[in-house]
VMD Tcl script that draws the C-alpha trace (Angstrom):
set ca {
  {-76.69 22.79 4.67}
  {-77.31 26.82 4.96}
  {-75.47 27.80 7.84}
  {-78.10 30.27 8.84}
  {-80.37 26.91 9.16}
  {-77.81 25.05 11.49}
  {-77.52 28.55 13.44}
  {-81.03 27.72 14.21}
  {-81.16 24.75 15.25}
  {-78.20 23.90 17.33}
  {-79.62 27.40 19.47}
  {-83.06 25.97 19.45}
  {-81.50 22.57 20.68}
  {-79.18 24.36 23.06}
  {-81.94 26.31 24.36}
  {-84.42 23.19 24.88}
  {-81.87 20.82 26.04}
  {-80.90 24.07 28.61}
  {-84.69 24.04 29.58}
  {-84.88 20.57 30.43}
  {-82.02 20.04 32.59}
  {-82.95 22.96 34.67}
  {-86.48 21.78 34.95}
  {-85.10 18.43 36.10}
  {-82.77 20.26 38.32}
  {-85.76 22.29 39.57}
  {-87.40 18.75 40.18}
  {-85.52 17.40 42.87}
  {-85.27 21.16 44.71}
  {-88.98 21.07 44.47}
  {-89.38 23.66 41.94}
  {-92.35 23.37 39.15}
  {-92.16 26.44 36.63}
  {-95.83 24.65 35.77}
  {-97.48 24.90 39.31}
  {-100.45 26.41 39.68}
  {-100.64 30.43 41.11}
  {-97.55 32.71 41.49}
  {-95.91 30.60 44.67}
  {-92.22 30.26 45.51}
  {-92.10 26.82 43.81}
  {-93.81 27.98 40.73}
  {-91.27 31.55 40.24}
  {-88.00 29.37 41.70}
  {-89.09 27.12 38.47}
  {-89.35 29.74 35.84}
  {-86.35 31.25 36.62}
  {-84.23 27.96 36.80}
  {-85.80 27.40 33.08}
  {-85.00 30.89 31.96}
  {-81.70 30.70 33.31}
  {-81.13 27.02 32.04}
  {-82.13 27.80 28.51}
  {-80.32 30.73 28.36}
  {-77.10 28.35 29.40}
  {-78.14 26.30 26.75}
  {-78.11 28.63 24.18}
  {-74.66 30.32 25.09}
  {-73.21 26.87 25.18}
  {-74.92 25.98 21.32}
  {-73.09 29.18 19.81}
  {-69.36 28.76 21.92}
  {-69.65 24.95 20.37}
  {-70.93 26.50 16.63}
  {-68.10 29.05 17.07}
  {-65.54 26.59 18.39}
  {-66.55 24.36 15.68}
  {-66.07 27.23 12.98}
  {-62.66 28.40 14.12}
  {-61.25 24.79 14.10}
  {-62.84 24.41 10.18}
  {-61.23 27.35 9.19}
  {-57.53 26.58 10.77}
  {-57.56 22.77 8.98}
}
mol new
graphics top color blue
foreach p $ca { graphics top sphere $p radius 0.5 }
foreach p [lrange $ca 0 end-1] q [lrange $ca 1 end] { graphics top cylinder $p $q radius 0.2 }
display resetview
């Protein structure tokens, strides 16, 4: 497989999975990145997604680069 193409998608899978554990997170503290208006619930949400994909995608790339380095030493 091109590694550009698995680059790709283990960030866009980091970056989801990231996403949807801080919006289920977000959940039980009450925060909905979807509510309607600009309220606290609604801005507490987006920024518990933002920060949960972001997680998500540093996680994705220490695993591919974790993953590379132990390739290259066997």
């Amino acid at each position: 497989m091109h590694p550009l193409l698995v680059e790709g998608l283990t960030d866009a899978a980091g970056f989801v999975g990231g996403v949807l554990l801080a919006w289920g997170l977000g959940s039980l503290l009450g925060l909905d990145p979807l509510a309607p208006g600009y309220g606290n619930s609604a801005m507490g949400g987006i920024l518990l997604a933002g920060l949960g994909g972001g997680l998500g995608l540093h996680m994705a790339r220490r695993w591919r680069r974790g993953r590379a380095s132990s390739i290259t030493k066997d």
